[in-house]
C-alpha positions as CSV (number, residue, x, y, z in Angstrom):
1,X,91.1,67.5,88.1
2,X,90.8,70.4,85.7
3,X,93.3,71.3,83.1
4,X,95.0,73.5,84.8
5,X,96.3,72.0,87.6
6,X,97.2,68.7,85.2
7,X,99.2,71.3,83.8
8,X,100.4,73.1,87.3
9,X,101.3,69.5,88.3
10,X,103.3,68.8,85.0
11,X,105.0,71.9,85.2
12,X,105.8,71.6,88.9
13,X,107.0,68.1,88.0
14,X,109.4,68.7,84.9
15,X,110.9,71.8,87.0
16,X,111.5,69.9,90.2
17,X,113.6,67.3,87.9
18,X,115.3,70.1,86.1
19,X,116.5,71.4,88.9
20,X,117.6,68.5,90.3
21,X,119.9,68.0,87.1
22,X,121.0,71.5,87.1
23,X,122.5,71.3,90.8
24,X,124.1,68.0,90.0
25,X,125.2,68.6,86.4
26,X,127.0,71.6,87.7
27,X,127.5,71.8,91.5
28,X,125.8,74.8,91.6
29,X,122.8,76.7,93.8
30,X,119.5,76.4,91.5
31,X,117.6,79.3,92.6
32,X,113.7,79.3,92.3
33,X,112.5,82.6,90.5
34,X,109.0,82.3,89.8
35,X,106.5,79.5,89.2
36,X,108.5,77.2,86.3
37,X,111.3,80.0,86.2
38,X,114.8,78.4,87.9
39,X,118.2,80.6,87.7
40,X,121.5,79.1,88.1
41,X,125.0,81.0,88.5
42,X,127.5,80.7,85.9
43,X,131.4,82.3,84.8
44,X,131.3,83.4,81.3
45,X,134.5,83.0,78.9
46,X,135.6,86.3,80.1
47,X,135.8,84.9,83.9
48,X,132.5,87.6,84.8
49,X,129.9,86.2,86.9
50,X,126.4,85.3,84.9
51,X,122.7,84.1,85.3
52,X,121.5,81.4,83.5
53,X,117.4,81.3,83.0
54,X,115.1,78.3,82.5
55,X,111.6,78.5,81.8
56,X,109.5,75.5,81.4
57,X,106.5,76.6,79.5
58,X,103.7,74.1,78.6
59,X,101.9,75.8,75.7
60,X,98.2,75.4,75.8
61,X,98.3,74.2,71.8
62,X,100.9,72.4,70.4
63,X,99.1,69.9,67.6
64,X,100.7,68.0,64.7
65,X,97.8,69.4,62.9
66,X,98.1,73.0,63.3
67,X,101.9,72.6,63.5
68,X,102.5,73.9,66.6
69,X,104.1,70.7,68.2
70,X,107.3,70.4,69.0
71,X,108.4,68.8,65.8
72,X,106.8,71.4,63.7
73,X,108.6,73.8,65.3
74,X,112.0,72.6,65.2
75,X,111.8,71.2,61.4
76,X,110.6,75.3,60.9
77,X,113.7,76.7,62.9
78,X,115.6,74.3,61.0
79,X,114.7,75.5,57.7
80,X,115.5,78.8,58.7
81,X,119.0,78.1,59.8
82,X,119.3,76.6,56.6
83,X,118.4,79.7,54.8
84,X,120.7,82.2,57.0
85,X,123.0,79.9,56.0
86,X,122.6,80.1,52.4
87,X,122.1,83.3,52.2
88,X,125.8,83.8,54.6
89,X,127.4,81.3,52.1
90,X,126.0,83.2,49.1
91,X,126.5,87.0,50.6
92,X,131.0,85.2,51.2
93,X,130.6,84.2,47.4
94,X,129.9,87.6,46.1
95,X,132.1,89.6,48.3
96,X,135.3,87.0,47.2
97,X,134.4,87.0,43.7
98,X,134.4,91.1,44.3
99,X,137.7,90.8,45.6
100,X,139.3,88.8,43.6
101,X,138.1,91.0,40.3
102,X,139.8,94.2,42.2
103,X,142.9,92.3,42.3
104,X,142.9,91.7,38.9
């Protein structure tokens, strides 16, 4: 087998099972798009009719050494919530402490 039908096969595999749980999880039609691409109908807030898109991607690295895994990349989005927050949190601070010296 080469790698890249392992990786055809795995891909094939993970979307098949996706699918499965999207039409049961919501009672819906999961339409096939392209290879690994599955789009599912769905009513946003505002009652308008919407697509939903799921890829499933295998990247060809993701190591714990070059931190590309999956870990790696979620402890780094993490940290970068983290910092929109604190900089959110920070940018509230300023703009109350600025409106509470105008009302003084």
């Amino acid at each position: 087998m080469t790698q890249k039908s392992v990786t055809d096969a795995l891909r094939a595999q993970f979307t098949a099972d996706l699918a499965e749980f999207l039409a049961q999880k919501y009672d819906c039609d999961v339409c096939k798009v392209a290879t690994g691409s599955l789009m599912i109908p769905a009513v946003d807030a505002e009652g308008e009719d919407r697509w939903i898109k799921f890829s499933v991607i295998i990247p060809k690295e993701a190591s714990e050494e070059n931190g590309t895994d999956g870990y790696a990349l979620a402890q780094e989005y993490q940290l970068k919530l983290d910092a929109a927050a604190e900089r959110k949190a920070k940018a509230a601070a300023k703009a109350e402490k600025a409106k509470a010296k105008k009302s003084e």
